[in-house]
N, C-alpha and C positions, 0 to 999 in steps of 0.2 A: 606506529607499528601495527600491523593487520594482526587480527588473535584469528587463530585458528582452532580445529575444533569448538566450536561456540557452541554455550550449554543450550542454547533455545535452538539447538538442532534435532529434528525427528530421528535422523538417519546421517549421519556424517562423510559417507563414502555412495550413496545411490539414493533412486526414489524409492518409497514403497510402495509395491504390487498392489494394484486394488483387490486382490483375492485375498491377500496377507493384511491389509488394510480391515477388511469386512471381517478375516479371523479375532483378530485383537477387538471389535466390537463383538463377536459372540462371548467370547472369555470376561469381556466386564461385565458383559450380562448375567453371563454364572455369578459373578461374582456379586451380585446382584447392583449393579450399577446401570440403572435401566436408562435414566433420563437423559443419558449423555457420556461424550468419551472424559475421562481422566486424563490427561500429561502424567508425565512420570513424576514423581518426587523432583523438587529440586531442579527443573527443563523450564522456568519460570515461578519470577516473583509476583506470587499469589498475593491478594488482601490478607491480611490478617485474616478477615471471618473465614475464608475456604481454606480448608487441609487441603482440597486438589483445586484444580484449574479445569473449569468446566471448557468444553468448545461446544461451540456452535452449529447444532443441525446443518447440514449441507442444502436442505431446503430453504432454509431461512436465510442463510449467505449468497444465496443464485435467484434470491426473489425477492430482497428488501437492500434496494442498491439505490443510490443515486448515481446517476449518468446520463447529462443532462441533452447529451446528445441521442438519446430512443424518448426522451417525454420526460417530463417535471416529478410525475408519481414514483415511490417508492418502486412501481409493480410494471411499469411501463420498460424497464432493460429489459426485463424477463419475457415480454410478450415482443417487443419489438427488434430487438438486437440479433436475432436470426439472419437480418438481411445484411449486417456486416461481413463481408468477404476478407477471411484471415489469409488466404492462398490468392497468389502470391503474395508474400510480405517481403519487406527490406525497410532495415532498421541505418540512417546516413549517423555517423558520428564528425561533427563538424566544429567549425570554432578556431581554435586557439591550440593548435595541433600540428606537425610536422607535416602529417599528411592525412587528410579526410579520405576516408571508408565508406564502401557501403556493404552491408553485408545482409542473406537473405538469411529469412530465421529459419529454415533447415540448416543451414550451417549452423547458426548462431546454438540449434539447442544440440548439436552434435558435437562442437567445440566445449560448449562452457561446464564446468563442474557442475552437476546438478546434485541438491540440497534441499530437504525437507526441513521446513522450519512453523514450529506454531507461535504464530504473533495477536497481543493485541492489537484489537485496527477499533480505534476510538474515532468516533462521529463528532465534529464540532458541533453538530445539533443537540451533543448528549445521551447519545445509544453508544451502545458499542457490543463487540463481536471477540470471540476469540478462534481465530481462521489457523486450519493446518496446509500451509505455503508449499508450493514445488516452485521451488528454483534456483539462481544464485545470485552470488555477492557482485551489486553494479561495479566495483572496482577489479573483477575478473575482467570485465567487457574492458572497461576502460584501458587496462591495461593492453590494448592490441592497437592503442594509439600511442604516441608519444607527446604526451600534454606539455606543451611550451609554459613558462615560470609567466608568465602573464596571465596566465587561466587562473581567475578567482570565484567562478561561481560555473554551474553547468543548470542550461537551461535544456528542459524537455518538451518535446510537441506530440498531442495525439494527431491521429487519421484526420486529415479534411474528405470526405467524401456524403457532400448532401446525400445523392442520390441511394445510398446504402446507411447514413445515419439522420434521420429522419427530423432530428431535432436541432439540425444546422441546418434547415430549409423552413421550419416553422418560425411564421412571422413573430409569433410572441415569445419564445424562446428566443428567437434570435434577433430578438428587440433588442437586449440587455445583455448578451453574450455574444464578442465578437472572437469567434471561432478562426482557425483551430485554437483548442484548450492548449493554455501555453501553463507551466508550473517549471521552478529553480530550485536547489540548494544549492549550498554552499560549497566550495571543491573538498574541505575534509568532511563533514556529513557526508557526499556522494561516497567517499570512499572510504569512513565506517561499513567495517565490516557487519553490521547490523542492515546496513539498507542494502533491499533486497531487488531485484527484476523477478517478479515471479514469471511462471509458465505453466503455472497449475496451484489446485488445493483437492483439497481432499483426495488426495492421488489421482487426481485424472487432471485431463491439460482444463485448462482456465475456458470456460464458456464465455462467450461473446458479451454477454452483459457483466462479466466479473474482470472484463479489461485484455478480452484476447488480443492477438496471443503473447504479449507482453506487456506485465504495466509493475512501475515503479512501487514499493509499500518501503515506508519509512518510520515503522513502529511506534516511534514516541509522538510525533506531530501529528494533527488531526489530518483524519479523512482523503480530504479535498488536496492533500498534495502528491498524495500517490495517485497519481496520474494512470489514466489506462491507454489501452492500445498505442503504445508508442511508437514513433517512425523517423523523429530526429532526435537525437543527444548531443547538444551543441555547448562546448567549450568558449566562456564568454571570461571577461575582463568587468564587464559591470553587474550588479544584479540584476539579473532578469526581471519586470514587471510580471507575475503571474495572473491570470485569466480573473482570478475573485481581486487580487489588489485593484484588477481596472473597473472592477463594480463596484467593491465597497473595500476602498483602503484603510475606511479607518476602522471598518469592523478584522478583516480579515488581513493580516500580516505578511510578510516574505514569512519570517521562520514557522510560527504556527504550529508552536512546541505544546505541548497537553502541558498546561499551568492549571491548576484548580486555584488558585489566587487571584487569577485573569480572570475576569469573568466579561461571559458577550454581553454587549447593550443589552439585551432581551432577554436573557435567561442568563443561569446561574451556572458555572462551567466545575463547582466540586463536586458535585456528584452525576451517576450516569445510568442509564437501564441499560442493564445487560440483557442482548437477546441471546436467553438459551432453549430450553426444552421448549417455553414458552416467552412469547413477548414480553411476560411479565413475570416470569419463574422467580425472580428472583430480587423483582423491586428494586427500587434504587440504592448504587452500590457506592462506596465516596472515589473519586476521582482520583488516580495519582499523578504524582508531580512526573512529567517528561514519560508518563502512562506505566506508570512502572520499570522503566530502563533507566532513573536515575543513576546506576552505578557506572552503567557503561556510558553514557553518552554528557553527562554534565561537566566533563573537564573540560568539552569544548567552548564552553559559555560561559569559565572564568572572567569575570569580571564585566560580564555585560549585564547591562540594567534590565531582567527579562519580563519585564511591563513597559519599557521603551521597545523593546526591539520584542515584536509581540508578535 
């Protein structure tokens, strides 16, 4: 059953106005809340040690990105992703469906219910962010196809375009990445109303290097599965192999649920920097189980061993 009204919503009915946006940042500052926005009470489950939920400078989330298609560095989306061409887009829905779509994303943001939402977005490398999301629920989309009972898993693709993403053309990047970035869930995760398509944060639409003008965020599972710039959603029958299982399968899983019990070969996966005011404002924080959504999304993983299916 889809929940509606959902407490980690900004704004439940529209987006926020970035004028109205930059107000609510002058009033925490009266209130002397300088380093950073607040969430409301209770709009997310905080660590124990924070009374509120910090987010994330908008500097820091449009300039410390992995997207491996503008360059390998942290800083390389931000200086490079400029030369991605968002106009024209078209988004195909294909697979295991009565009848495949293609739809262009003027339609796509003038049909779908848009939804402000603040999400943890945890790094498998062990950072992490807390982003205020414009968009909506992928099971709105989905719902303007008719998914055949054989559809068990929906596989995503970003943009294939060297000549516009610079790091599908580069020999050493594209030694070890065979492009386009392909990533799956599973067909009820897609359509938890928790996973999101965004089309913006910080109330403005999504910048080229933060996954314009659509890309997948899946809250509780690391990083690398919210996929950016999307251009097919394809309705499949087996699981999808995604783009890291065909590098390093046995580091990097299909689900790639935030386990702080899991830990990667190389590092230790309970605890995490949070980037807020500063890279380091606030040292390492302990990691939570499925990133703090265990309440909503753990009945789906009744009875699976989740250090086998990792």
């Amino acid at each position: 059953m889809l929940i509606k009204n959902y407490k980690f919503d900004v704004d439940k009915t529209k987006t926020t106005d970035e004028n109205l946006y930059k107000k609510r940042r002058e009033i925490l500052k009266l209130m002397g809340i300088t380093s950073s926005i607040a969430i409301f009470p209770n709009m997310l489950n905080a660590n124990d040690k924070y009374k509120l939920e910090t987010i994330t400078p908008e500097n820091k989330a449009t300039t410390y990105n992995n997207f491996y298609e503008f360059g390998l560095d942290k800083s390389d989306p931000s200086r490079n992703a400029h030369t991605l061409k968002t106009r024209p887009w078209q988004v195909k829905i294909t697979g295991e469906v009565d009848k495949e779509i293609t739809l262009d994303i003027d339609t796509i943001l003038k049909e779908m219910p848009i939804i402000e939402r603040a999400y943890r977005l945890r790094c498998v490398e062990a950072w992490s962010m807390n982003i205020p999301w414009r968009g909506f629920e992928l099971n709105k989309l989905l719902n303007k196809v008719k998914i055949k009972s054989s559809a068990k898993f929906v596989q995503f693709k970003t943009k294939y375009a060297p000549n516009e993403m610079i790091g599908q053309k580069n020999p050493y990047i594209g030694g070890f990445i065979k492009y386009p970035y392909i990533e799956g869930l599973r067909l009820d995760e897609a359509l938890n109303p928790l996973t999101l398509i965004a089309t913006g944060m910080y109330g403005k639409d999504l910048q080229n290097q933060n996954g314009a003008p659509l890309r997948l965020v899946v809250p509780w599972k690391y990083g690398f599965k919210s996929i950016k710039s999307i251009v097919e959603i394809k309705l499949v029958e087996k699981m999808p192999e995604s783009t890291w299982m065909q590098l390093q399968g046995d580091e990097y899983g299909f689900y790639a649920n935030v386990n702080p019990n899991v830990h990667h070969p190389r590092w230790s996966q309970g605890e995490e920097r949070f980037i807020g005011g500063s890279f380091f404002s606030f040292g390492k924080v302990k990691t939570l189980m499925f990133n703090g959504y265990e309440e909503e999304v753990s009945n789906m993983y009744n009875g699976m061993d989740l250090v086998k299916f990792f």
